[in-house]
Backbone as a ProteinNet text record, in pm:
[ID]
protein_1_A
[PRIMARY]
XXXXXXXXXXXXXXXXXXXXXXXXXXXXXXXXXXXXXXXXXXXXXXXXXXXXXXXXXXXXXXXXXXXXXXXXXXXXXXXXXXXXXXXXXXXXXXXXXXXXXXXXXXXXXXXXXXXXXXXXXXXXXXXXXXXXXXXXXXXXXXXXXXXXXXXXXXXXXXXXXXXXXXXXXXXXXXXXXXXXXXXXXXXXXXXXXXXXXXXXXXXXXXXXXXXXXXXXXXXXXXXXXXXXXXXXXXXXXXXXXXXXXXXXXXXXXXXXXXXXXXX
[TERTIARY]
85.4	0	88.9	9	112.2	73.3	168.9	71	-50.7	-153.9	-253.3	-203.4	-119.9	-81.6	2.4	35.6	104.3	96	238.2	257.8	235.1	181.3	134.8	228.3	340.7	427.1	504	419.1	494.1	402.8	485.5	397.8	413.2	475.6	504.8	571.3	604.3	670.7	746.8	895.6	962.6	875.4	846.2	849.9	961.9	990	1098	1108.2	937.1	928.1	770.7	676.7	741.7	808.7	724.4	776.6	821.3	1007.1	1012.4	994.1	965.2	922	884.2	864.6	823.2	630.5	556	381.8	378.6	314.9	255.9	152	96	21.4	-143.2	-175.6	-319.2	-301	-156	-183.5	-178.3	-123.7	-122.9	-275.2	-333	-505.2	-580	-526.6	-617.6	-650.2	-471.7	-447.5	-528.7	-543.9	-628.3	-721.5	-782.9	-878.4	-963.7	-879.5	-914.6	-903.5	-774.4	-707.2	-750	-793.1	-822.2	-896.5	-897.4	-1008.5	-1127.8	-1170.1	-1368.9	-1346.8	-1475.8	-1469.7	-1499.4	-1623.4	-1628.8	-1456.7	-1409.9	-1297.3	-1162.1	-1219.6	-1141.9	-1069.9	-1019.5	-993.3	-822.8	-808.4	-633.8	-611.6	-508.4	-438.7	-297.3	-285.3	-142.5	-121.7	51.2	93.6	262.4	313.9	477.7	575.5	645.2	775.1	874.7	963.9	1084.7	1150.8	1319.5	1341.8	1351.5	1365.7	1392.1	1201.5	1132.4	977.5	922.9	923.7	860.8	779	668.4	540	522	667.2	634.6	776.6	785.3	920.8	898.9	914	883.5	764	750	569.2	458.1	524.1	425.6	487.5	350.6	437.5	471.7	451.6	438.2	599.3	633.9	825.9	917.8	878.8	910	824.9	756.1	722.7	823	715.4	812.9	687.2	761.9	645.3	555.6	652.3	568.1	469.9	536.8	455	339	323.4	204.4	85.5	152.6	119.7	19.8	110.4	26.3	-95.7	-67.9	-169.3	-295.1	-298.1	-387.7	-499.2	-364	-417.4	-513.9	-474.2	-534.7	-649.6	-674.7	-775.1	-862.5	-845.2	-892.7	-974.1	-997.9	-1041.6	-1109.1	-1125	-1229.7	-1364.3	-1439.5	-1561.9	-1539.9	-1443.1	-1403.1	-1311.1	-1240.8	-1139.3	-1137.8	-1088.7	-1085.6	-951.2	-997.2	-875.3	-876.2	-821	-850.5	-855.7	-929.4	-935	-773.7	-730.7	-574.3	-496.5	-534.2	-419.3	-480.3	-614.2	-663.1	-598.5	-623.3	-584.8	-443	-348.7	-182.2	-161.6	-155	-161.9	-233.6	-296.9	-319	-420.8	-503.6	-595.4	-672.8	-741	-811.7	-949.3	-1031.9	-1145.3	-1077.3	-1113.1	-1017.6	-1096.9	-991.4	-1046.6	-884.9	-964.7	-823.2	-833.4	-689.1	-672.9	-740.7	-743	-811.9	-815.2	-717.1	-649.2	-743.4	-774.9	-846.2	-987.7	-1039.6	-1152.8	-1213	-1126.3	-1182.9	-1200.3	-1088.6	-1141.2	-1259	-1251.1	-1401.3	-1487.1	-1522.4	-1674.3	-1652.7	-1653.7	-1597.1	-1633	-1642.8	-1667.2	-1789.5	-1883.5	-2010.6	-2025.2	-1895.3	-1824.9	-1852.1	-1907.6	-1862.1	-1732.8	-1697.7	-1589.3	-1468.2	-1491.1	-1410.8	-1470.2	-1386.6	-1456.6	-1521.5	-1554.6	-1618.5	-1517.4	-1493	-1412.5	-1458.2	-1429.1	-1492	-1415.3	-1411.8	-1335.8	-1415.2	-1267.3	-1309.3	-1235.2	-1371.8	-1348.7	-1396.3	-1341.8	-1387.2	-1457.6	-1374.8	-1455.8	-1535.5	-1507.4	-1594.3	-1488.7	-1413.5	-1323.4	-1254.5	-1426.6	-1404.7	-1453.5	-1432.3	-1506.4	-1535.8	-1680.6	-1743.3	-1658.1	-1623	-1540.8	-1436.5	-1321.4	-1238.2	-1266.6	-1142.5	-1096.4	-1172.1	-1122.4	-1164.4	-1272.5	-1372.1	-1514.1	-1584.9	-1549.1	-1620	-1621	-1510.8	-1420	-1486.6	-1473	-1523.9	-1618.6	-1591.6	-1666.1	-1798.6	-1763	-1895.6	-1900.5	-2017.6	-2046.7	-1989.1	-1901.3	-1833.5	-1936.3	-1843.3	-1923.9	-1812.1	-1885.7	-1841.1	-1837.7	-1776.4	-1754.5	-1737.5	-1829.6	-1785.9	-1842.3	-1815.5	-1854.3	-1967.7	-1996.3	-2119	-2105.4	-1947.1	-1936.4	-1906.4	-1921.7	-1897.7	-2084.3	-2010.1	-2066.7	-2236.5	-2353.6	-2476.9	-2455.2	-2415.1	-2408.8	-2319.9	-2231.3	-2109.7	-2177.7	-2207.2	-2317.9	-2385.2	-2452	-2574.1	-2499	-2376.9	-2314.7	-2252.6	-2198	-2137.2	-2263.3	-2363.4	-2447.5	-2475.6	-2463.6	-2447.6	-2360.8	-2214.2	-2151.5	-2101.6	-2178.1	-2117.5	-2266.9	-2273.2	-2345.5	-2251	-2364	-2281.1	-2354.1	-2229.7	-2275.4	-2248.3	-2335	-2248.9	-2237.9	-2075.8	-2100.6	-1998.1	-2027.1	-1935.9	-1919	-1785.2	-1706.3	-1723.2	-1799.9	-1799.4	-1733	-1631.3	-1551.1	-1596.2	-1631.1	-1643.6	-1576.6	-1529.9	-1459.3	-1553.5	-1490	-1526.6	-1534.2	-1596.4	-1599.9	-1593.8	-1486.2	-1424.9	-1490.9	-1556.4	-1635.8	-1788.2	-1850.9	-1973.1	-1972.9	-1820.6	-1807.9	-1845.2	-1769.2	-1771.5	-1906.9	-1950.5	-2089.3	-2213.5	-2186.9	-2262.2	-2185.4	-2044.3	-2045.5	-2089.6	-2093.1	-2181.1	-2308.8	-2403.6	-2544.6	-2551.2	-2399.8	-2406.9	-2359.2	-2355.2	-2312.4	-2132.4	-2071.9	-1927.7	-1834.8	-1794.4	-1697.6	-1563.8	-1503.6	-1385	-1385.2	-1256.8	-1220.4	-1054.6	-1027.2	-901.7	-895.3	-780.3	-763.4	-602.7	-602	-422.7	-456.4	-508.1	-448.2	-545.5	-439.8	-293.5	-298.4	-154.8	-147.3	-271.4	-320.9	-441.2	-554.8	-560	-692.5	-605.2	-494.1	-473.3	-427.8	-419.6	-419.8	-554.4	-679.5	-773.9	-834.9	-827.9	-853.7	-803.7	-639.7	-599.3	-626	-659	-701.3	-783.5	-904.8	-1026.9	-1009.2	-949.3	-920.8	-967.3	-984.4	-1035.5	-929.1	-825.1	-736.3	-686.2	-729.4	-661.2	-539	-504	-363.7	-323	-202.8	-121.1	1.1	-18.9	54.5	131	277.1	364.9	490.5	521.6	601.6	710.9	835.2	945.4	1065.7	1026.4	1115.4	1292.7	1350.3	1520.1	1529.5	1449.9	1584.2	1550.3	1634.6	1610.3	1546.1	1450.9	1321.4	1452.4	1538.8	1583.9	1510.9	1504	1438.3	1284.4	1150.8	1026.8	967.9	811	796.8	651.2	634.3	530.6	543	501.2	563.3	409.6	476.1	346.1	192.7	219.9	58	68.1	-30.2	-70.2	-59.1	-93.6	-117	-80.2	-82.8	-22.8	-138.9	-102	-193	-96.8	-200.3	-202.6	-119.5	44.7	136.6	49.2	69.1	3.6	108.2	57.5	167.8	128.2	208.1	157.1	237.6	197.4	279.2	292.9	414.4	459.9	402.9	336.2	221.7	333.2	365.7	456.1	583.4	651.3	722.2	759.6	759.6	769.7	865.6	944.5	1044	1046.3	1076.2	1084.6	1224.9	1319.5	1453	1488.2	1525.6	1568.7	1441.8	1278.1	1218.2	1163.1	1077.5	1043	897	786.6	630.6	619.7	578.4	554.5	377.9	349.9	213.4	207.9	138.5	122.5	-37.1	-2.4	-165.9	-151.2	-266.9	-258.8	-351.4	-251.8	-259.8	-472.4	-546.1	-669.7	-657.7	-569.5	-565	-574.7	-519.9	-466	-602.8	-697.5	-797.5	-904.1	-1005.5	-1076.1	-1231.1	-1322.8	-1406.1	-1479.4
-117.8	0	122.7	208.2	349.9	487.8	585.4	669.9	741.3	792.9	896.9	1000.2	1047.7	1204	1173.7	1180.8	1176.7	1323.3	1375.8	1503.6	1478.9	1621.3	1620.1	1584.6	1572.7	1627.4	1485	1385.8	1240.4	1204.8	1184.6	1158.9	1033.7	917.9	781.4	738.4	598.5	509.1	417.8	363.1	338.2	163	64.7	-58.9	-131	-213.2	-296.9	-442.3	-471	-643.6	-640.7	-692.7	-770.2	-702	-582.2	-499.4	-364.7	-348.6	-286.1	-121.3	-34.6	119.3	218.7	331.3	416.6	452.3	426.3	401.4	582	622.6	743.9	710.6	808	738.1	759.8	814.8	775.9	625.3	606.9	468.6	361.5	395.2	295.1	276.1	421.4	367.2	333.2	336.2	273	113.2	110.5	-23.8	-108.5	-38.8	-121	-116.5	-6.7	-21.3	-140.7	-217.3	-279.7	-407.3	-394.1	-538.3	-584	-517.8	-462.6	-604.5	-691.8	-818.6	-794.1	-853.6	-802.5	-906.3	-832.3	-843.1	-933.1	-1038.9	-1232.2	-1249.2	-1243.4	-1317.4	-1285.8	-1156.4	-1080.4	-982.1	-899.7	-737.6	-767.9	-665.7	-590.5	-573.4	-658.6	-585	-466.5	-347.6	-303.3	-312.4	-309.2	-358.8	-265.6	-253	-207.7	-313.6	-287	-447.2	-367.1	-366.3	-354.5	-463.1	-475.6	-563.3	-718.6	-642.1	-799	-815.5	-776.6	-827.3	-769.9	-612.4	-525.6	-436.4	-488.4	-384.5	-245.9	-204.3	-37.4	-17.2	105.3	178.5	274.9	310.4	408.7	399.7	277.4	239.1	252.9	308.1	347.1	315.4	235.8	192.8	324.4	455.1	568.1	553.9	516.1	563.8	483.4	384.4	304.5	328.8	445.7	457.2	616.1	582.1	701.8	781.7	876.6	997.7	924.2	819.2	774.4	658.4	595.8	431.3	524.5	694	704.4	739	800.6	872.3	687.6	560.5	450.5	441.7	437.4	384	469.8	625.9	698.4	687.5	617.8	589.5	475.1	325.6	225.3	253.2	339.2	411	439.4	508.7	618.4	546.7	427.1	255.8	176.6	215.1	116.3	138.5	81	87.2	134	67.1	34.6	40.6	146.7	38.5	24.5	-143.8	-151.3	-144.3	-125.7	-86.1	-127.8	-227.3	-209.5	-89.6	-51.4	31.2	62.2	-47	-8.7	80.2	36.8	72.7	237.6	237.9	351.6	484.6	397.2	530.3	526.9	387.1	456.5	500.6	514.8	590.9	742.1	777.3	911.5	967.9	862.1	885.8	1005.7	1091.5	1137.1	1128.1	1188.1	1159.9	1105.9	981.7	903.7	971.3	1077.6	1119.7	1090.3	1109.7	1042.2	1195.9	1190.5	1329.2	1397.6	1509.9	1573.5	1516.9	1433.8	1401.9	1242.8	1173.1	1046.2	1065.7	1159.1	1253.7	1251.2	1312	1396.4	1249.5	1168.7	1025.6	992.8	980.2	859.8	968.2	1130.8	1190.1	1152.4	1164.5	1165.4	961.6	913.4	805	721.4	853.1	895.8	769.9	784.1	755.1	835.4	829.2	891.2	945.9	1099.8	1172	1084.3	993.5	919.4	799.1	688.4	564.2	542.1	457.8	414.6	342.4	378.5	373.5	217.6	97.2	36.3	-6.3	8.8	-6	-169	-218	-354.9	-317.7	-345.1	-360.9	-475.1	-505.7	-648.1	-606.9	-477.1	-467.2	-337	-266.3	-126.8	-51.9	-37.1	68.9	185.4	260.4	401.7	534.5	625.6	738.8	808.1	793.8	835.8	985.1	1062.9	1193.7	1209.2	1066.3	1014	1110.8	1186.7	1228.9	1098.7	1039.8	915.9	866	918.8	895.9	1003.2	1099.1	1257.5	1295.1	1324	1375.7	1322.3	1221.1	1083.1	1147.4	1219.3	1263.6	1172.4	1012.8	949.2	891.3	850.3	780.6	636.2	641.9	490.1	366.8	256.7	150.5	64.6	38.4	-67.4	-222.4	-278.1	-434.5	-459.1	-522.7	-586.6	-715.7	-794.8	-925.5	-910.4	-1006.8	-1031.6	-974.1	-994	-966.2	-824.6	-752.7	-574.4	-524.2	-437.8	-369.5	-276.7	-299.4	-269.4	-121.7	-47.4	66.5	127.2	84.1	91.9	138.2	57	30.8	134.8	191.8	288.3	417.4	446.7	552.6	559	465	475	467.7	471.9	478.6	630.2	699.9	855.4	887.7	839.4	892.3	766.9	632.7	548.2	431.1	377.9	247.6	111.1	25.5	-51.3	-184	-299.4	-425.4	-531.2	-612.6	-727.5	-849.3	-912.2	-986.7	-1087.2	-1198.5	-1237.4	-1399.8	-1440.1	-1493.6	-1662.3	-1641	-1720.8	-1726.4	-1616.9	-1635.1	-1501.1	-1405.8	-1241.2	-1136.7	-1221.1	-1136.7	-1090.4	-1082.2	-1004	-1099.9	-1156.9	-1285.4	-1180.9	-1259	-1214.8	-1206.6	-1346.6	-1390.3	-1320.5	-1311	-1211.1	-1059.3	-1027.9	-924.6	-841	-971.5	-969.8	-979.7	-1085.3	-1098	-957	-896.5	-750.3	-655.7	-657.5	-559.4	-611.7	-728.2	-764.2	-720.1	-728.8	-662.6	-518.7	-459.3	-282.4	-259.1	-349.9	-375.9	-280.4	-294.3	-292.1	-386.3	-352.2	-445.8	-447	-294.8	-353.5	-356.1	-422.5	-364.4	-328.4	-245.7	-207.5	-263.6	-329	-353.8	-268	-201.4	-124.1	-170.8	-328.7	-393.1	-305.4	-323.9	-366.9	-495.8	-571.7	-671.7	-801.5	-790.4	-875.4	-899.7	-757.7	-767.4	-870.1	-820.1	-900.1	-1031.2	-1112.4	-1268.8	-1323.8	-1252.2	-1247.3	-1299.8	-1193.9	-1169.9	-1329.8	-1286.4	-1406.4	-1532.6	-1569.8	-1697.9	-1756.5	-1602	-1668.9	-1703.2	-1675.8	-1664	-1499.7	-1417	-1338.7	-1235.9	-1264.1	-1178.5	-1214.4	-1141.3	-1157	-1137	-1034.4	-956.2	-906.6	-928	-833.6	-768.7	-591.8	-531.1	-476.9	-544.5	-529.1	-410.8	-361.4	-210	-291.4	-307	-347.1	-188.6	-157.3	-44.2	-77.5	-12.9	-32	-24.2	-96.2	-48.6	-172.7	-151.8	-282.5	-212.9	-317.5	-226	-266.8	-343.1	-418.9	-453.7	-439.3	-474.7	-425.3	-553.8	-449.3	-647.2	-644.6	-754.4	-748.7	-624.1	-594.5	-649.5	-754.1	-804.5	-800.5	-888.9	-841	-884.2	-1005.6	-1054.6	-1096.6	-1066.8	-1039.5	-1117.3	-1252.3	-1417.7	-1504	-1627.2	-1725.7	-1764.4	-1807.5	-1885.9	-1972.7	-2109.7	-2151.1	-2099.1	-2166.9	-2143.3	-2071.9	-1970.4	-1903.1	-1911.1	-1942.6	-1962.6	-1841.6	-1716.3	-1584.1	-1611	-1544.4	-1533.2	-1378.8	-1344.2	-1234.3	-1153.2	-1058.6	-1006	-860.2	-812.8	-649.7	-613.4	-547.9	-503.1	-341.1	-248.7	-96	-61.4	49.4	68.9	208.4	276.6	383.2	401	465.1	461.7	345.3	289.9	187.9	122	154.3	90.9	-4.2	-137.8	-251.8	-205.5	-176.2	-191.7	-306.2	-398.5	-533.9	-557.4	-662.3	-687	-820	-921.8	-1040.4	-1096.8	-1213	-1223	-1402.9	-1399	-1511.2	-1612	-1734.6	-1832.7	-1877.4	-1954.9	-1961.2	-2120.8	-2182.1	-2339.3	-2281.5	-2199.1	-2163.6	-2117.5	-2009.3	-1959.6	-2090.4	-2029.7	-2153.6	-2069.3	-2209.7	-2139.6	-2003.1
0	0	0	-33.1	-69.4	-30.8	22	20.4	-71	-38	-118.2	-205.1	-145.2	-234.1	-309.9	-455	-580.7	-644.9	-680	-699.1	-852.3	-966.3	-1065.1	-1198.2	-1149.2	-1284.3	-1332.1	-1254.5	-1302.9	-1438	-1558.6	-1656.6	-1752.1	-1685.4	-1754.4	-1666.8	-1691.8	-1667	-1731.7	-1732	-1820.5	-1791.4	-1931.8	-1894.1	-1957.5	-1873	-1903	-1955.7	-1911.1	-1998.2	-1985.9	-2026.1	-2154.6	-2303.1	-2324.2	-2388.4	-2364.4	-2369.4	-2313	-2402.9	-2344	-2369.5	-2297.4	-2321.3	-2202.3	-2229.7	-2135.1	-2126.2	-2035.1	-2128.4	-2036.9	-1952.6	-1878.6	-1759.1	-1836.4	-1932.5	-2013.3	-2056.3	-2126.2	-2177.2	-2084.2	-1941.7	-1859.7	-1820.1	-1823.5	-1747.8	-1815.1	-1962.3	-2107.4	-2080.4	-2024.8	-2038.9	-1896.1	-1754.8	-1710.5	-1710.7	-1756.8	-1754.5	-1859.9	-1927.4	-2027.1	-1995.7	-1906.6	-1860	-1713.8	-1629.4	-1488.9	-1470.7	-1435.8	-1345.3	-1314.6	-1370.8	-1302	-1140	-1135.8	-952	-934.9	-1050.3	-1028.6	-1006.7	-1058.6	-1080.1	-906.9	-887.4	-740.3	-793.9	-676	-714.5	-739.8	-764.1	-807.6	-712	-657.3	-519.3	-559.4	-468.7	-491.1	-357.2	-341.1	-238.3	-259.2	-174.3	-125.8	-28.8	-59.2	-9.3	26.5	103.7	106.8	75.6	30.6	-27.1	49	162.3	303.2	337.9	253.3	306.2	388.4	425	547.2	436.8	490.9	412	465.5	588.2	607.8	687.4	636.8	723	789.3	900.7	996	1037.9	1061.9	1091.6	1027.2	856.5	759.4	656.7	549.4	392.7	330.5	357.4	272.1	294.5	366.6	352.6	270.3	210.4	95.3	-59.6	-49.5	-174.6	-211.9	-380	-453.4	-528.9	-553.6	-654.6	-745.6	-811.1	-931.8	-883.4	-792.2	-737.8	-688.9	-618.3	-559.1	-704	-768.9	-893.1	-982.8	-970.8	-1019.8	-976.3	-838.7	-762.3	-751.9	-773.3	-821.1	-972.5	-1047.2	-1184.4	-1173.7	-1121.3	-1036.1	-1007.3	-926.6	-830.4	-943.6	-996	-1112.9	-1223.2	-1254.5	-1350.8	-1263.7	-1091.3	-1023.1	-1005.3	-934.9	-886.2	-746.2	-684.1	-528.7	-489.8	-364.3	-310.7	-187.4	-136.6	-15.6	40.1	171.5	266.1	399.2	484.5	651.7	706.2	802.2	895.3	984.9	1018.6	1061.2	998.7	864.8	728.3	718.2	710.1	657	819.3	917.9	990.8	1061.1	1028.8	1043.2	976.9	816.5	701.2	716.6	818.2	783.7	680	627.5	496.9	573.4	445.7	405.5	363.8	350.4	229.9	89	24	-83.3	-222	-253	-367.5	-497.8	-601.1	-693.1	-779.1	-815.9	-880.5	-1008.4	-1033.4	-1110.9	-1272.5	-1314.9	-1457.1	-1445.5	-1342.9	-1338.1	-1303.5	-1243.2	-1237.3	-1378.7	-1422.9	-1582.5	-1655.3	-1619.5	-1720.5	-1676.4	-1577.3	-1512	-1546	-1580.9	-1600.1	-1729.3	-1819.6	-2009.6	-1985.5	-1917.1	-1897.2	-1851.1	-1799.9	-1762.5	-1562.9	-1488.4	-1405	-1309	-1189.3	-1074.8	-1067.9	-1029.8	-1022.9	-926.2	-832.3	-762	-704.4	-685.9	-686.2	-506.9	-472.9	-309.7	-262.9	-118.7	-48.2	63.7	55	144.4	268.7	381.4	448.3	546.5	600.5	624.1	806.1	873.5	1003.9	1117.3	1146.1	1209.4	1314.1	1421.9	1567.2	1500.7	1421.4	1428	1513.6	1558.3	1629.9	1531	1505.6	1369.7	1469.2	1445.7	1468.4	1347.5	1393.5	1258.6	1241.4	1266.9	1213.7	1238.5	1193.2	1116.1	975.1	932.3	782.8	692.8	698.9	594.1	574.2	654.2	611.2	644.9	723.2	722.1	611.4	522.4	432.3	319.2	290	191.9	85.5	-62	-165.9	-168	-170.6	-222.5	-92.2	-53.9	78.5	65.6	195.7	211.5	222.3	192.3	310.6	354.2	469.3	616.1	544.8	582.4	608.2	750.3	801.3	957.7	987.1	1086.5	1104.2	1215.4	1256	1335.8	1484.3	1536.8	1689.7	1678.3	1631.9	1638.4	1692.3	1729	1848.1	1771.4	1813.6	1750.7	1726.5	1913.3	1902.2	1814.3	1739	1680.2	1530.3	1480.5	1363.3	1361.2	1443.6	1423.9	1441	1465	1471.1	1324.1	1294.5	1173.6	1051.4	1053.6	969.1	934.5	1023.6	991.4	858.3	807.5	751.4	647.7	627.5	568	572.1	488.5	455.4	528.6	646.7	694.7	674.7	646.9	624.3	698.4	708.3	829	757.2	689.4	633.3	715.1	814.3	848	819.1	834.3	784.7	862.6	964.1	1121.8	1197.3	1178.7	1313.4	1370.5	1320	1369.8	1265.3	1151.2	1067.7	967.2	844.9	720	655.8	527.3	447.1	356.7	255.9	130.1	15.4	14.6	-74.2	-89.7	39.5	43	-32.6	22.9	2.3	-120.9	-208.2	-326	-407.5	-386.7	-396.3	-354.5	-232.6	-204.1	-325.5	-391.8	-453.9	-599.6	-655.1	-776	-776.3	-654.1	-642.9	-673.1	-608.2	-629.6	-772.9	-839.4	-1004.2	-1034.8	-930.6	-926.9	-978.5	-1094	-1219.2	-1189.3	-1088.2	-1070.5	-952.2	-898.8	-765.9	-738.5	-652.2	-620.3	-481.5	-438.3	-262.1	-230.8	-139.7	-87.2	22	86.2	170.9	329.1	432	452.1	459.8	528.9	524.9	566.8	695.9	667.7	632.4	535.4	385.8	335.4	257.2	199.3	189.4	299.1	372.7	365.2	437.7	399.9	267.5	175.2	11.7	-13.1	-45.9	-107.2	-38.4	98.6	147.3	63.4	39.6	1.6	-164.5	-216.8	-371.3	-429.5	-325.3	-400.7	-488.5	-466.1	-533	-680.9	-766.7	-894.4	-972.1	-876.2	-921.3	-845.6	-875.1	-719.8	-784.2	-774.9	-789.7	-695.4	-697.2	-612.6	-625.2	-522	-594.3	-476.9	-566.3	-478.9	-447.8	-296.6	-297.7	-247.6	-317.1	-300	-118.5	-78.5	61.5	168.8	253.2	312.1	497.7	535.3	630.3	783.4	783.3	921.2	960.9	1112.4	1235.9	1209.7	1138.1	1181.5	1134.4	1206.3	1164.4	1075.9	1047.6	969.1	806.4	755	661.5	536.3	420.3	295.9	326.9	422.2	460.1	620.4	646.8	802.4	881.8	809.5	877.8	788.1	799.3	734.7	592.4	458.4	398.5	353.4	267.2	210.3	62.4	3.3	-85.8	-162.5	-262.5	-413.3	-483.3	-618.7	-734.8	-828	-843.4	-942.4	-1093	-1179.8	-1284.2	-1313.4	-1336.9	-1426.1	-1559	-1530.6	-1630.3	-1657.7	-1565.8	-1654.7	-1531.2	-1541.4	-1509.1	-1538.7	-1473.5	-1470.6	-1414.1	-1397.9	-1318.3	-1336.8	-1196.4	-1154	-1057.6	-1172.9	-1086	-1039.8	-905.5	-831.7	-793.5	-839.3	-792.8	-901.5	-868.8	-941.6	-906.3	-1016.6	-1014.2	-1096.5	-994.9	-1081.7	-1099	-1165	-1169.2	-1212.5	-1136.2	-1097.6	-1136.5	-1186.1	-1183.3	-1088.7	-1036	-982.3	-1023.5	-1026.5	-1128.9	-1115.8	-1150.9	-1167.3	-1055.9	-1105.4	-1009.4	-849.5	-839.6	-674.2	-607.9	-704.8	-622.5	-630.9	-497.6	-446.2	-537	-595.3	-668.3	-560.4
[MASK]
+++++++++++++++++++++++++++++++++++++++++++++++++++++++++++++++++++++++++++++++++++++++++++++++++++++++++++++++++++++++++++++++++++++++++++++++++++++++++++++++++++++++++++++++++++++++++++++++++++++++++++++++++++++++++++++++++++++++++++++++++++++++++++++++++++++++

């Protein structure tokens, strides 16, 4: 996951395989938007690494990203229906109301698109305040993911500033698969996930992940045990779909294989 804010003046990305050339950032959102996973199939994950496997430096992935990796992930943003995010992630990160910049704006209206996509945030206990930036703030009205053991009063507070769902999993969690299924009803074709790590353990447990765009940043995290997934799964076998590079950094994009996810 990466930070929100991407400064204006990044305008491509060099690719390096399969074919290598330099993709301006229209042709990159041409391109997912074309290529992007429908949401039967599970969302686009993006994700940040350090090179020893720490999904954050300084207690935040924003310190392993770069101008351009934030500048992707806007574009990303900018071709969904959705994106989800844990509640952890959304408030060590510092989010905002999740709006995507003015240049992905203008695509999605000319697209006859909501000006910015829905923000869904996945909380197991409900431990939000409803006037939290990130859903005060929030252009289009969010929605909640929570499981069964979160709190009633919790629910009816957060209904003020967000649409809330209880889809749980049987243990008290979030079910992946429902999830998915509630956003096919809201007729949502794509999806975006920036994690953090145990969305995305989660996701991919369930098969719901289709792709995983991984941004490998040059540095190494030491001592932290915050790593790419939260909890343990079951092996995934990905294949190699592109490769981008920004300076010393690797934007990879992964698709994951069809044998591995569970129907």
């Amino acid at each position: 996951m990466t930070h929100p804010d991407a400064p204006e003046d990044i305008r491509g990305l060099e690719r390096i395989w399969p074919e290598p050339g330099f993709l301006s950032l229209d042709e990159l959102r041409e391109d997912y938007a074309r290529t992007w996973p429908d949401a039967s199939e599970g969302a686009g994950a993006m994700m940040i690494s350090s090179l020893d496997g720490s999904a954050v430096l300084g207690a935040v992935s924003g310190g392993l990203s770069s101008p351009a990796d934030q500048k992707l992930m806007d574009v990303q943003r900018g071709v969904v229906d959705a994106v989800v995010i844990g509640a952890g992630t959304l408030r060590e990160e510092g989010y905002g109301g999740l709006q995507v910049h003015d240049d992905s704006a203008a695509w999605r209206r000319a697209r006859g698109m909501s000006e910015h996509p829905v923000l869904v945030v996945v909380s197991r206990s409900l431990d939000l305040d409803p006037a939290s930036d990130f859903l005060a703030e929030a252009p289009v009205r969010p929605l909640i993911l929570t499981g069964a053991a979160s709190s009633a009063q919790r629910r009816k507070a957060l209904e003020q500033v967000a649409d809330v769902e209880v889809i749980d999993d049987g243990t008290g969690g979030v079910d992946p698969q429902a999830a998915h299924e509630l956003f096919a009803r809201r007729g949502w074709q794509r999806i975006h996930s920036e994690g953090g790590p145990t969305v995305l353990a989660a996701w991919m447990a369930a098969g719901r992940i289709a792709e995983l765009h991984l941004s490998l940043s040059p540095v190494l995290a030491g001592r932290t045990r915050a790593g790419l997934l939260g909890e343990a799964i079951d092996p995934q076998r990905l294949e190699l779909a592109q490769v981008l590079r920004d300076g010393s950094m690797l934007l990879t994009r992964y698709r994951v294989r069809k044998a591995a996810q569970r129907p």
